[in-house]
C-alpha positions as YAML, in Angstrom:
chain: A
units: angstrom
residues:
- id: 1
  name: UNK
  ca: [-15.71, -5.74, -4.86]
- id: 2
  name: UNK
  ca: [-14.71, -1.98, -5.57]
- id: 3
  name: UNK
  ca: [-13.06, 0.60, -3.54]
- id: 4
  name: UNK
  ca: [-12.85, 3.61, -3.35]
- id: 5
  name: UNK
  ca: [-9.76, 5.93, -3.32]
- id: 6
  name: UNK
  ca: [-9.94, 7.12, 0.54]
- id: 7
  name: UNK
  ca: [-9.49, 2.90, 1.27]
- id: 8
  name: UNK
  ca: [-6.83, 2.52, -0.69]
- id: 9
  name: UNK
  ca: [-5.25, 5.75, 1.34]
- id: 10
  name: UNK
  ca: [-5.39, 3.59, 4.55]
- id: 11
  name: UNK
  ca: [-2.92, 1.38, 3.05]
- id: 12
  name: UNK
  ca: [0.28, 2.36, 4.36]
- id: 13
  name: UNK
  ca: [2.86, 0.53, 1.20]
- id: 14
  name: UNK
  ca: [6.17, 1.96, 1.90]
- id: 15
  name: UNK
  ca: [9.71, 1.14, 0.35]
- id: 16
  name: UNK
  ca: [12.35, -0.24, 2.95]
- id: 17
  name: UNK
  ca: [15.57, -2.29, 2.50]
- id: 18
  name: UNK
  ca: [16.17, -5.93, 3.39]
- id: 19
  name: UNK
  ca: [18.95, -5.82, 5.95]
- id: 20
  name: UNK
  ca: [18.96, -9.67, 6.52]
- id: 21
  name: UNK
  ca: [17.16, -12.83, 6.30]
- id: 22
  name: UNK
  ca: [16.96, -15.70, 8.08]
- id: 23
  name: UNK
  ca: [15.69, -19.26, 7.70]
- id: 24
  name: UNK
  ca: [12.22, -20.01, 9.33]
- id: 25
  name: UNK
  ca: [12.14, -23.54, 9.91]
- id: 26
  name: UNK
  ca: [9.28, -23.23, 12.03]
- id: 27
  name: UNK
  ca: [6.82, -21.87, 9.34]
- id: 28
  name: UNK
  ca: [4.59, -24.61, 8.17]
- id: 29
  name: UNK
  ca: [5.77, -23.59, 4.17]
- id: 30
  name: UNK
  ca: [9.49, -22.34, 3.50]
- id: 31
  name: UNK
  ca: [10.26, -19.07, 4.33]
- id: 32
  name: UNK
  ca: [12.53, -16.38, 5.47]
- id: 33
  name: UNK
  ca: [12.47, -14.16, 7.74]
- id: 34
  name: UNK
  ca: [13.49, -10.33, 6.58]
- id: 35
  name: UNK
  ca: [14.50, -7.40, 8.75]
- id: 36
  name: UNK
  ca: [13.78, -4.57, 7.04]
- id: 37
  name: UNK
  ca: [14.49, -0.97, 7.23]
- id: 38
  name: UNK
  ca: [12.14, 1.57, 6.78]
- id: 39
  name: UNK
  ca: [14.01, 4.91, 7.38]
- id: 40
  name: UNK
  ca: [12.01, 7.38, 9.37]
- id: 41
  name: UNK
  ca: [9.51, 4.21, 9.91]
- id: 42
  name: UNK
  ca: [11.89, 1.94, 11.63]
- id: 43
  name: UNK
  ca: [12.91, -1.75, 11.09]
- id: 44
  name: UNK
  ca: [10.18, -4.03, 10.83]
- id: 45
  name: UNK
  ca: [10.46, -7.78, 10.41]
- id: 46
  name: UNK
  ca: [8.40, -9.97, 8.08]
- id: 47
  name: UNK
  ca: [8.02, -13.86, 7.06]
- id: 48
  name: UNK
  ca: [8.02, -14.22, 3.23]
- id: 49
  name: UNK
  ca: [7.19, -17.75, 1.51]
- id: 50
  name: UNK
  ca: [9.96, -16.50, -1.16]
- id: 51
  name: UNK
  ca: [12.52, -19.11, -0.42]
- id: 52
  name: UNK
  ca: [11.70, -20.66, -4.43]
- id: 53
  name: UNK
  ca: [13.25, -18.02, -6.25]
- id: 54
  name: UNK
  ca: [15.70, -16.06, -4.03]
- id: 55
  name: UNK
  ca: [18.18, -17.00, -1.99]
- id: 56
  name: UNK
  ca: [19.27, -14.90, 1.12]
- id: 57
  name: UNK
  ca: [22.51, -13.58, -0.44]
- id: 58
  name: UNK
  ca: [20.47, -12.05, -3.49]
- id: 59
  name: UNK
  ca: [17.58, -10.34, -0.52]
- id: 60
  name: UNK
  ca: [20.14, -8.54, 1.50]
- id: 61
  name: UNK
  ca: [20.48, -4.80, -0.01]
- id: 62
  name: UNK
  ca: [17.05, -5.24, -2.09]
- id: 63
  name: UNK
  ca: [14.53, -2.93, -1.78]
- id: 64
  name: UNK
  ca: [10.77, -4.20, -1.66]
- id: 65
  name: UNK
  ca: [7.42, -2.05, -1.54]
- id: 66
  name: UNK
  ca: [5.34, -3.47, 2.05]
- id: 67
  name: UNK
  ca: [2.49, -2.29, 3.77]
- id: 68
  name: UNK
  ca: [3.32, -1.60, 6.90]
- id: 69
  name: UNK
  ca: [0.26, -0.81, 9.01]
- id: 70
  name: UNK
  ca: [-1.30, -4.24, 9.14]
- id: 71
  name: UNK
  ca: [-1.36, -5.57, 12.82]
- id: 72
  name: UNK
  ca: [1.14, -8.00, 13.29]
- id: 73
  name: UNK
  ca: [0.59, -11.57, 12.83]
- id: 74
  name: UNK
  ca: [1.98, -14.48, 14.76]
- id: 75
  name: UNK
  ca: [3.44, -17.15, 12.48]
- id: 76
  name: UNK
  ca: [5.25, -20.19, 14.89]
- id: 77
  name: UNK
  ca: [6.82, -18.15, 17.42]
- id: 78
  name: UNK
  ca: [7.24, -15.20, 15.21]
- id: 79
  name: UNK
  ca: [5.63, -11.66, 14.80]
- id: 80
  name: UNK
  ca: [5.15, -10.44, 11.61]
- id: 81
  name: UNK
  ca: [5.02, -6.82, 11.33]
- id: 82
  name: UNK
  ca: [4.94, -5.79, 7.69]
- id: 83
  name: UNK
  ca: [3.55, -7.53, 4.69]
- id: 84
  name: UNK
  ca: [6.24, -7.21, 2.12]
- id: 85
  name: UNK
  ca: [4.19, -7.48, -1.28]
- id: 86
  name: UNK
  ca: [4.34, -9.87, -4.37]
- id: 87
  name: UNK
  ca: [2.84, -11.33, -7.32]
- id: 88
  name: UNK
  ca: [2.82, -14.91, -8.16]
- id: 89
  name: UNK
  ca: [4.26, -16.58, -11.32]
- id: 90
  name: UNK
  ca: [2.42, -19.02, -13.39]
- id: 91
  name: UNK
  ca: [3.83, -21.74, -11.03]
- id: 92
  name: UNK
  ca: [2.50, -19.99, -8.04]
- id: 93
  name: UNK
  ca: [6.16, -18.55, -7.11]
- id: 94
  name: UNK
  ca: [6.21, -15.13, -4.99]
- id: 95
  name: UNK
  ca: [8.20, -12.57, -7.34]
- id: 96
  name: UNK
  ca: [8.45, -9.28, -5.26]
- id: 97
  name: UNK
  ca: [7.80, -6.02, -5.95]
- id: 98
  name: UNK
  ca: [10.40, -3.41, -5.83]
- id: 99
  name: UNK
  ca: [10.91, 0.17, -7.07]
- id: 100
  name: UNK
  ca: [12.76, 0.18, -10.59]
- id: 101
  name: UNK
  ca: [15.54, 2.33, -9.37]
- id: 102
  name: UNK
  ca: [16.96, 2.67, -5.83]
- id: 103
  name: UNK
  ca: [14.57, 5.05, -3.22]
- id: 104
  name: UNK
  ca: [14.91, 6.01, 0.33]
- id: 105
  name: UNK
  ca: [13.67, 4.12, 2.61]
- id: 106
  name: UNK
  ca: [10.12, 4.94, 3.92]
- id: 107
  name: UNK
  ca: [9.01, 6.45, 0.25]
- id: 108
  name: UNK
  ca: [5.62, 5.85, -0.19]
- id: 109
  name: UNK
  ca: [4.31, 3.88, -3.15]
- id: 110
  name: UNK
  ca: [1.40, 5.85, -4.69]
...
């Protein structure tokens, strides 16, 4: 399936910090749960299967590109707002995507 560029403009993928993380024992695969700030977007919380290659020392301060105008998503008792984006490894591991050097928060990825 193509698009075409106005589709990919709907996307809103925006650059936002991960202020913390938490544990989600209630998600049916490991994963954490990230608050994230996205400057003049707000804070926006997310569940990311990532718990195989970072730990939630390493996640706090990162930066990660998300797009952050999907509805939310209910996952256990939790609302997902943003989906913070990833590629997977040759194991299947989520490695995230983030800006080579630090940006503001809210900076759109184009």
């Amino acid at each position: 399936m193509t698009i075409g560029p106005e589709d990919f403009k709907k996307l809103e993928i925006r650059v936002g910090t991960i202020m913390e993380v938490r544990d989600f024992p209630a998600a049916r695969k490991p994963a954490f749960q990230l608050d994230i700030d996205f400057g003049p977007y707000g804070k926006l919380c997310s569940s990311a299967q990532i718990t195989t290659l970072y730990d939630k020392q390493a996640l706090r301060g990162r930066q990660v590109a998300a797009v952050i105008n999907f509805p939310p998503k209910q996952i256990a008792h939790y609302w997902s707002q943003c989906l913070v984006l990833g590629v997977a490894d040759e194991r299947g591991n989520i490695v995230l995507l983030e800006p080579e050097r630090p940006m503001s928060n809210g900076v759109e990825v184009k």
